[in-house]
C-alpha positions as CSV (number, residue, x, y, z in Angstrom):
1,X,-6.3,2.1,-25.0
2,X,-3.3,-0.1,-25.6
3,X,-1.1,2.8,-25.5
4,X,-2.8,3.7,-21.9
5,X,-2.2,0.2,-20.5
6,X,1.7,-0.1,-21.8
7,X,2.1,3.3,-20.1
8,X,0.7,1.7,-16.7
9,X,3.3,-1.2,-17.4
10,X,6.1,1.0,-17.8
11,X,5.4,3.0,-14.6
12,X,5.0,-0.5,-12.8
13,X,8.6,-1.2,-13.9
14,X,9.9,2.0,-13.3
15,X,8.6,2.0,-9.6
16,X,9.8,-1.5,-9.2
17,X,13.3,-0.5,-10.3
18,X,13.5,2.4,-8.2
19,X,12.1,1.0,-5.1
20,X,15.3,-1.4,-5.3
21,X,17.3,1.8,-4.4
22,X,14.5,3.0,-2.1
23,X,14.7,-0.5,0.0
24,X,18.2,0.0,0.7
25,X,18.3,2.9,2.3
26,X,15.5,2.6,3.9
27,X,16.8,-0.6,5.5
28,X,20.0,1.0,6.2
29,X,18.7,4.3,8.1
30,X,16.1,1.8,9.7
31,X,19.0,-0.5,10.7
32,X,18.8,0.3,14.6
33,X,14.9,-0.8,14.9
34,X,13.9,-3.9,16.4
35,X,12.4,-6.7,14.0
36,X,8.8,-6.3,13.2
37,X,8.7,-2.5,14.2
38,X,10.9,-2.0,11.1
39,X,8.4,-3.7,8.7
40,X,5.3,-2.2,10.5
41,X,7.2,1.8,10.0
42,X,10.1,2.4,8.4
43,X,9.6,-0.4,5.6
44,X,6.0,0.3,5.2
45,X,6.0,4.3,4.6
46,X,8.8,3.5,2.1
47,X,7.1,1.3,0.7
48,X,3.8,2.7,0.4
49,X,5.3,5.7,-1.4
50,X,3.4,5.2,-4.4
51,X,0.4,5.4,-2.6
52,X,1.1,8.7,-1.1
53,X,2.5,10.2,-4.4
54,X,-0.8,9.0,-6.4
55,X,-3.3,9.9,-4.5
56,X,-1.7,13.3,-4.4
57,X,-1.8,13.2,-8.0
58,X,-5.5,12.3,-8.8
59,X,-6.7,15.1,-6.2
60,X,-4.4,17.8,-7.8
61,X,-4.6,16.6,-11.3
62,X,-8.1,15.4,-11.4
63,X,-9.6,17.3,-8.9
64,X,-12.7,17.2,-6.9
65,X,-15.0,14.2,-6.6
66,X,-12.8,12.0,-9.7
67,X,-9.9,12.6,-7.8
68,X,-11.0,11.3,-4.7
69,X,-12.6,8.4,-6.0
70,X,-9.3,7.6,-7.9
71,X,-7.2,7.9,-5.0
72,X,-9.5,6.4,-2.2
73,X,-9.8,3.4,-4.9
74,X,-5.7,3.4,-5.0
75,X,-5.6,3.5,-1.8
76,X,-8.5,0.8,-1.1
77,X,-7.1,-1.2,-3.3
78,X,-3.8,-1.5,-2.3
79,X,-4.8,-2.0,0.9
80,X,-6.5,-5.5,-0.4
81,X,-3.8,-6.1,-2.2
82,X,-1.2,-5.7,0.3
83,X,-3.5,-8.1,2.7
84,X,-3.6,-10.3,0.4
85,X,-1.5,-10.7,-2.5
86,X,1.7,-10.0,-0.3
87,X,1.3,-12.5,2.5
88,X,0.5,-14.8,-0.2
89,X,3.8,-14.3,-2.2
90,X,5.7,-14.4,0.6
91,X,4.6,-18.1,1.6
92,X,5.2,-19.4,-2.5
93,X,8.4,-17.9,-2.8
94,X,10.1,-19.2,0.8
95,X,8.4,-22.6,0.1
96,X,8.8,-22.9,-3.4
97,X,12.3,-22.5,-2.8
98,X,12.7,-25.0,-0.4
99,X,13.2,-22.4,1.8
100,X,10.9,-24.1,4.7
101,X,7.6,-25.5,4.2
102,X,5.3,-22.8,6.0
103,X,5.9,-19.5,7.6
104,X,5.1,-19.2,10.8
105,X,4.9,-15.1,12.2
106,X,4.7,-13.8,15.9
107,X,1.0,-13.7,16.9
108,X,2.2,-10.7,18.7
109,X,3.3,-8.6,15.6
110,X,-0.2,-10.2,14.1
111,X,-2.6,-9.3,16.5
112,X,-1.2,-5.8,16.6
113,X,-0.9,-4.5,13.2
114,X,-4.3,-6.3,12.8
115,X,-6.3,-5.0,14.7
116,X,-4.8,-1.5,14.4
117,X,-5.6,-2.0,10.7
118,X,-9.3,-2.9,11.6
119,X,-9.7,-0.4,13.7
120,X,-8.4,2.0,11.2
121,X,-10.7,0.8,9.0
122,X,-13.8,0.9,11.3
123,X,-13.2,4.7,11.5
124,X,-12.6,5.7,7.8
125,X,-16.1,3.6,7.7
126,X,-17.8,6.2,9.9
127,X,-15.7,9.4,9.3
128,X,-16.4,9.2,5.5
129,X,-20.1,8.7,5.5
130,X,-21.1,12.1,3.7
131,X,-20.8,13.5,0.7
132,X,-18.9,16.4,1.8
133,X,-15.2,15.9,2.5
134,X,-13.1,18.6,4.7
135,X,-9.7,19.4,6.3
136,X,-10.8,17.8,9.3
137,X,-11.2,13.7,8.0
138,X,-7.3,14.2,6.8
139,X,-7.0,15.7,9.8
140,X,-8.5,12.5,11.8
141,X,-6.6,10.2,9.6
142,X,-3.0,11.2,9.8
143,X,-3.5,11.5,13.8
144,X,-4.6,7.7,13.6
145,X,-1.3,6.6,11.9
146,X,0.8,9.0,14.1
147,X,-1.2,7.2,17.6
148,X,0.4,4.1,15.5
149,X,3.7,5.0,14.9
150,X,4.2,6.4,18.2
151,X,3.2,3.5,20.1
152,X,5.2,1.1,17.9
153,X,8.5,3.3,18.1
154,X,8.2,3.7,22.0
155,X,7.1,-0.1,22.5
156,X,10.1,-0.7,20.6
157,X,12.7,-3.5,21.6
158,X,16.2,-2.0,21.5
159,X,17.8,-4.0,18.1
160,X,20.7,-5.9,19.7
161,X,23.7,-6.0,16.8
162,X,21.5,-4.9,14.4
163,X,23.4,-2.7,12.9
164,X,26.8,-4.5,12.2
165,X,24.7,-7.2,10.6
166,X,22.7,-5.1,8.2
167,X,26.2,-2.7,7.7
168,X,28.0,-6.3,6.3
169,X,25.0,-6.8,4.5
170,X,25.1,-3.4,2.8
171,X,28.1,-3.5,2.0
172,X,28.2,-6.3,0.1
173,X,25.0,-5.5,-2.2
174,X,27.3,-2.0,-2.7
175,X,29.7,-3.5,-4.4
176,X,27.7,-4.0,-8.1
177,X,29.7,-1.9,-10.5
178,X,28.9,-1.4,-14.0
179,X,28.9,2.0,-16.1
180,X,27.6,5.2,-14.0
181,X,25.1,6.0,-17.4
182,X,23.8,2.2,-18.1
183,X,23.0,1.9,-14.2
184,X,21.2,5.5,-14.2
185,X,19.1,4.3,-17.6
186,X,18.6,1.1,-16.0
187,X,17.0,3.0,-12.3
188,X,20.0,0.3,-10.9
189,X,20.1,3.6,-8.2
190,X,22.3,1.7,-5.3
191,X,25.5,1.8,-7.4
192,X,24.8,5.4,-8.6
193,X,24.8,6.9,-4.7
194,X,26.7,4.0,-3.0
195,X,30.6,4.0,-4.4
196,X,31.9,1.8,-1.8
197,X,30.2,1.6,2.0
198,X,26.8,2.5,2.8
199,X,26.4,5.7,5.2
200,X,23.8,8.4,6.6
201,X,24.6,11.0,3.8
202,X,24.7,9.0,0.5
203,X,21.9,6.5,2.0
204,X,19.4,9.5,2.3
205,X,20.1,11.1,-1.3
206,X,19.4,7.7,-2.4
207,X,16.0,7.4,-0.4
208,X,15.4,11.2,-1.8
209,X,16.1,10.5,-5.7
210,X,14.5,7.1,-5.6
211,X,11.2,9.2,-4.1
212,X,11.3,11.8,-7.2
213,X,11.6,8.6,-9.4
214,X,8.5,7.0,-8.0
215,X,6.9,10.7,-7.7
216,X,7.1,11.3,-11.5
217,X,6.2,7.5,-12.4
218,X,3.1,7.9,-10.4
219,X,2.1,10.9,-12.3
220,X,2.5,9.3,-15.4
221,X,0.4,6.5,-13.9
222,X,-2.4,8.7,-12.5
223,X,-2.9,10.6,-16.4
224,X,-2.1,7.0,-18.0
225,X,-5.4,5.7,-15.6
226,X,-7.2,8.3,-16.7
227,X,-6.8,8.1,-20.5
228,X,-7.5,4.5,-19.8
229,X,-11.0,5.4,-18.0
230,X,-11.4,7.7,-21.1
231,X,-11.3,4.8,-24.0
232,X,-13.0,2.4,-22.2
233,X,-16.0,5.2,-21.3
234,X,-15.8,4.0,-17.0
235,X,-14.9,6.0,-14.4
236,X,-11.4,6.2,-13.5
237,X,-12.1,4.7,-9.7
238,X,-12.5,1.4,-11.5
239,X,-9.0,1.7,-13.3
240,X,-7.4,2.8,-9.8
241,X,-8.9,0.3,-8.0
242,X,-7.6,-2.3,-9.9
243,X,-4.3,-1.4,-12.0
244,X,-3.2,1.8,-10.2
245,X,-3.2,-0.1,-6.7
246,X,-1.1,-2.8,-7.9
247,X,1.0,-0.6,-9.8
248,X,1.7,1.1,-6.4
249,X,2.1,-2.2,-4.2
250,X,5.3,-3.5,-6.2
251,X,7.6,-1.9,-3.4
252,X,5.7,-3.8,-0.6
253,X,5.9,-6.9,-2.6
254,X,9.4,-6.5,-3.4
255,X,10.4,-5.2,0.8
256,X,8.5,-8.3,1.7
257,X,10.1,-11.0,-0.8
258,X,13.4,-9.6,0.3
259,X,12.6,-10.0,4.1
260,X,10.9,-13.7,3.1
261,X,14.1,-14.6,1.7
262,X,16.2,-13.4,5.0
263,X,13.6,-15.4,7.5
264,X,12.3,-12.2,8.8
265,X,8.7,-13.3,8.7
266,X,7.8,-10.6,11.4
267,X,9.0,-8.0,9.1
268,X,7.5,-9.7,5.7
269,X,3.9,-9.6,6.8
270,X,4.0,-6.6,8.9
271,X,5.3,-4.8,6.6
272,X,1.6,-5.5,3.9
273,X,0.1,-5.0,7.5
274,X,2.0,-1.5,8.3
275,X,1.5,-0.5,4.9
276,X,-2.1,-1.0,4.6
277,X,-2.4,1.4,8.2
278,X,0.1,3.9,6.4
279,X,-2.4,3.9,3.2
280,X,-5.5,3.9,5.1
281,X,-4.7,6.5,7.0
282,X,-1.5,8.8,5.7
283,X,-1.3,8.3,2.3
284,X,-5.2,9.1,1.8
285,X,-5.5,12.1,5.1
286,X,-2.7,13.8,4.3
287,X,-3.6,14.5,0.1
288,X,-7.1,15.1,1.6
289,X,-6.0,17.9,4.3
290,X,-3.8,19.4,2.0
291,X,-5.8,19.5,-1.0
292,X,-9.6,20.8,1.2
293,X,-7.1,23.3,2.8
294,X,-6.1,24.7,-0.3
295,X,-9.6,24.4,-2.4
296,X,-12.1,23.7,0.2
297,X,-14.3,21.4,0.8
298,X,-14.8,18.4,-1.8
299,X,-18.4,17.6,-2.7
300,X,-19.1,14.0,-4.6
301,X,-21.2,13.1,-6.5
302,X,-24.1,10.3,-5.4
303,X,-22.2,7.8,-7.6
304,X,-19.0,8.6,-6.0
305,X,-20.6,8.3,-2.5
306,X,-22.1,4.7,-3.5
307,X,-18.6,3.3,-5.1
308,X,-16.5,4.7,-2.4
309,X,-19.0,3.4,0.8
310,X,-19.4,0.1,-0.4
311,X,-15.3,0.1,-1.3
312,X,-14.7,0.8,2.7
313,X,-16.8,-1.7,3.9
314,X,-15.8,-4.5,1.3
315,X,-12.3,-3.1,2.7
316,X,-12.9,-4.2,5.7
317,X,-14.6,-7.3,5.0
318,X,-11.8,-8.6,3.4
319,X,-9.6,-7.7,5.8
320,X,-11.4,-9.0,8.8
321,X,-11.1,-12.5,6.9
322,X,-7.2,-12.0,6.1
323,X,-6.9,-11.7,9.7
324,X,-8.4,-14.6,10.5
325,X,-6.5,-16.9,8.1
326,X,-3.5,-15.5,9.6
327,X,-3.8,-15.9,13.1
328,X,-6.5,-19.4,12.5
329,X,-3.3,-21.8,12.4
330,X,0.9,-21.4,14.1
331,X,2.2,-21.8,10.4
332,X,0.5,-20.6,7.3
333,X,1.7,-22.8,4.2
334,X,0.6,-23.5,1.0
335,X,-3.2,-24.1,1.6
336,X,-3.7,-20.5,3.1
337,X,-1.4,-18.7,0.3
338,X,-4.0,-20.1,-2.2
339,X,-7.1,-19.0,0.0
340,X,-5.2,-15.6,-0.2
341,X,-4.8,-15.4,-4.1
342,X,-8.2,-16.7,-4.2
343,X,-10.1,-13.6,-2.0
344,X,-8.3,-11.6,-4.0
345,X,-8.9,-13.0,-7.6
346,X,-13.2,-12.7,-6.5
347,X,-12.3,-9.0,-5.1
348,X,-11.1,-8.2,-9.1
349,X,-14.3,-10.1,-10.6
350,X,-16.5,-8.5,-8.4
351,X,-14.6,-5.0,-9.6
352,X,-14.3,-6.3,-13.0
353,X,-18.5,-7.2,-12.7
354,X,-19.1,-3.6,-10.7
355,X,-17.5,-1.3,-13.6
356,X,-19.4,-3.8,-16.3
357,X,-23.0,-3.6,-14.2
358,X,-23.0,-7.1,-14.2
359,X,-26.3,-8.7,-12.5
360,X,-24.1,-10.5,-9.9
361,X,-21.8,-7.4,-8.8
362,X,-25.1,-5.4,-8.2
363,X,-26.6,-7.7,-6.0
364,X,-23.4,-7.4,-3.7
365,X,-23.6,-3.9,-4.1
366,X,-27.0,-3.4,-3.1
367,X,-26.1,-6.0,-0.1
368,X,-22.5,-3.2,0.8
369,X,-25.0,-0.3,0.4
370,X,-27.8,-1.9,2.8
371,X,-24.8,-2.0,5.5
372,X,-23.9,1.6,4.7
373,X,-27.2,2.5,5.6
374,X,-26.9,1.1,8.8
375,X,-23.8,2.4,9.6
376,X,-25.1,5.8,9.1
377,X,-27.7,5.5,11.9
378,X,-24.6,5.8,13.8
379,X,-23.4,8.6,12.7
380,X,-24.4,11.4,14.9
381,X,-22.7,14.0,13.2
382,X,-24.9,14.1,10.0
């Protein structure tokens, strides 16, 4: 068990080192998009990354219904965490640093990655009701996020010097030395690909070895989870719902810290928000399309079907209240970052209770399923 759970560690660090590297290309190739639409596209697929890569993992490597329920609980999870955990860091560190005392975000960028991500979230509700799963749900999914990403890049504001801005910026951050072997042990990736000034060739071999890194840590993280689930005798959506989505939301955290620290406030919280849309609906339809078109159709168990309903719903739940301590004040400060960590420390109990049976986590449960059963009235399909 112990063994498992330093294993997760290390892959948390490992991502989190590489997705240094994986930040600054991105930012640099993203240079020319307008503030907001950056953290809502190119930030947020970087970013989300791990999601993507483990998810693809716990369908290949675990197949069938485990594998599902590991990667829809990553995904789920990261989702919550993102939503909440993000936003929430973002307002300590810029205050806590004397920074400003609140952060105050375009209700523009708010109201539409919000409720793009609800309505994102209202459809994986209905579209994933059975307890088969085919080609066709990833199918629905990845056309949701490309509806989103094509309105946001055509809607886009040119960025006005932009470019010379982030270029200075760039090359500054290039100029870290050090030994070529002690930076590639250390995952310190900028120096490795960047000798002296930032450009389109070495900025995409960065993004492209900084992606194997975080591939092969989130393989590592998907068989660590599972060797975890193993010892402790519960199933592995538990684990991945918890640890793996976290493991997989440093580069968010990290994307967003980085933007907090610049002012970018639009870019900061649309990024969680762009990433949660990306996860939702990319990182979990593509592994599904791919993996149903390959081995056909995946059939879960009843368990399965229970944890992963009432995770959708509680998904959007959450979100739905996120979204209205973002947009209920002009400046969130202190008082909302703690009403943030707080959500998400009852989300974990309630996980923590679920994977336990604990009296009060059934209750809830029961209350999610009694909702699911609604929902499925609707469903004309079935």
């Amino acid at each position: 068990m112990f063994i498992s759970i330093i294993l997760i560690i290390i892959c948390c660090l490992i991502i989190w080192r590489a997705s240094d590297g994986f930040e600054a290309a991105s930012e640099y190739l993203g240079r020319n998009l307008s503030e907001g639409v950056r953290g809502a596209t190119i930030n947020a697929i970087g970013s989300s990354m791990p999601e993507l890569f483990t998810t693809l993992f716990f369908l290949f490597v675990l197949k069938d219904k485990d594998g599902f329920a590991g990667g829809i609980g990553t995904t789920a999870g990261s989702a919550i965490f993102n939503g909440m955990i993000i936003p929430a860091v973002v307002i300590l560190v810029v205050v806590l640093k004397g920074l400003t005392s609140y952060v105050e975000v375009s209700k523009k960028v708010l109201l539409r990655d919000g409720i793009s991500l609800l309505i994102c979230e209202l459809v994986l509700i209905f579209i994933l009701g059975g307890n088969t799963l085919n080609w066709i749900h990833g199918l629905v999914l990845m056309g949701l996020y490309a509806g989103y990403a094509s309105y946001m890049l055509l809607s886009m504001k040119s960025g006005e010097n932009e470019e010379e801005e982030e270029d200075d910026e760039e090359e500054e951050e290039s100029e870290e030395g050090g030994n070529f072997f002690m930076n590639l042990i250390t995952l310190n990736l900028e120096p490795v690909f960047v000798k002296n000034e930032i450009n389109k060739k070495n900025a995409w071999s960065l993004l492209l070895f900084s992606m194997l890194i975080i591939g092969s840590a989130c393989l590592l993280l998907v068989k660590s989870c599972e060797w975890l689930g193993d010892d402790l005798n519960i199933p592995v959506y538990f684990i991945a719902v918890i640890l793996a989505s976290a493991a997989t939301s440093v580069p968010d955290t990290i994307l967003s810290m980085k933007d907090a620290k610049k002012g970018n406030y639009d870019d900061a919280v649309s990024n969680a928000l762009g990433s949660n849309i990306f996860d939702v609906c990319f990182a979990l339809g593509f592994p599904l399309f791919i993996f149903t078109i390959i081995y056909g159709p995946i059939t879960m168990s009843p368990e399965t079907v229970v944890n992963i309903s009432e995770l959708r719903i509680l998904l959007f739940i959450l979100t739905f209240i996120a979204f209205i301590v973002y947009i209920a004040k002009r400046k969130m400060n202190i008082l909302s970052a703690i009403l943030l960590l707080s959500i998400y420390i009852l989300f974990t109990v309630y996980i923590l209770g679920r994977s336990a049976d604990a009296d009060f986590a059934t209750n809830i449960s029961v209350w999610l399923h009694k909702i699911n059963d609604f929902i499925d009235t609707f469903r004309f399909w079935k």
